[in-house]
Steps between C-alpha positions, in 0.01 A plus 500: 500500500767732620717437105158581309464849717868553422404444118199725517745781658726492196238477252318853659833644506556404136152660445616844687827516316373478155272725535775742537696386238568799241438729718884562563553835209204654658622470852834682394248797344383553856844456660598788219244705604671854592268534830644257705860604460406880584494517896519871682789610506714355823280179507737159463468187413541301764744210558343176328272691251774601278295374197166550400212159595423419176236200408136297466311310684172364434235411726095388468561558089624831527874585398666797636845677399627767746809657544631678803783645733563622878634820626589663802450881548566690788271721480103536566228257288378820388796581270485166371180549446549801316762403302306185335190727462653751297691215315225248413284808397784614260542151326112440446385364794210569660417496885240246607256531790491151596890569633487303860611742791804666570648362074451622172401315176469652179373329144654500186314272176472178660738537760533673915778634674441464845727681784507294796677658813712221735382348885685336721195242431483468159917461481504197788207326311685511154796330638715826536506517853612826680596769183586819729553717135198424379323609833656836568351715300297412211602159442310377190481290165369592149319260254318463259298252360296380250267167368688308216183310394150605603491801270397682865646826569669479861327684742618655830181386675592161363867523619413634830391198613782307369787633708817338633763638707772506272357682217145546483477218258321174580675223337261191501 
C-alpha cells in the first residue's frame, strides 16, 4: 500500500511539473522587468537574496509565473511606499483597491506587482529564521506575478489571499 502511495506522489508531481514546462522564457521577462531592480535609494539587498526568485508552480489547474526580490531599507515603509507608487505608476501600472493592509499591488495586462513589507512572522514561517535587515526599517520583497495558462488576468484580490512569507507568492 505504502509503494502505490509513493507511485501516486510521483505521478502528481509529474502532473505539476509539466504543467510548467515552457514557461521558462517568460519567467526571465518578469525577472527582466525594470521594477524589481529599482529599490529607493539606500535600500540593499540583503545577504542570501542576491538574485532575483524566479519560477512556476501550478496548483488546482492553475499555473503561475512570478518573479521577485528582497530588500532592506533603513528608512520608514512610507518611502518605500512612495518610491514604488511613483514607479509602478510611471511604467503603466495601475494601483488596485483590493491591495491587503499595510502593501501595495499594482496591475499591469495580465500581470500584479505586489509590495509586501517583512515580519518577524512571516520570515520564521518561510524558513528564514531571524533576518534583523529586513526588520529594521522597511524590510520588504517585490514581485510580480502572473497566470501562464488560464487566460485570467492576476488580480491583487486574488493574490492577497495567496501570500507566503518569503515573497508574497504562493507556490503550490
Amino acid at each position: 500500500m505504502l509503494a502505490s502511495g509513493a507511485l501516486v506522489g510521483c505521478a502528481l508531481l509529474e502532473v505539476v511539473t509539466a504543467d510548467c514546462e515552457g514557461t521558462e522564457a517568460r519567467v526571465k521577462e518578469l525577472a527582466a522587468l525594470g521594477v524589481l531592480a529599482s529599490p529607493p535609494a539606500g535600500a540593499t539587498v540583503p545577504r542570501g537574496f542576491e538574485k532575483p526568485d524566479a519560477g512556476c508552480w501550478a496548483d488546482s489547474g492553475d499555473v503561475v509565473l512570478y518573479a521577485e526580490r528582497a530588500y532592506a531599507f533603513a528608512g520608514p515603509r512610507t518611502a518605500v511606499a512612495t518610491h514604488y507608487r511613483t514607479a509602478a505608476l510611471r511604467d503603466g501600472w495601475t494601483a488596485s483597491p483590493g491591495s491587503p493592509a499595510g502593501d501595495l499591488c499594482f496591475t499591469r495586462e495580465d500581470m500584479a506587482l505586489r509590495i509586501v513589507f517583512r515580519t518577524a512572522g512571516n520570515l520564521t514561517g518561510s524558513g528564514h529564521g531571524n533576518r534583523p535587515e529586513l526588520l529594521t526599517g522597511a524590510g520588504y520583497s517585490v514581485a510580480v506575478e502572473t497566470y501562464a495558462n488560464s487566460g485570467a488576468g492576476a488580480d491583487c484580490q486574488v493574490l492577497s489571499s495567496d501570500v507566503t512569507p518569503t515573497s508574497g507568492v504562493r507556490r503550490g
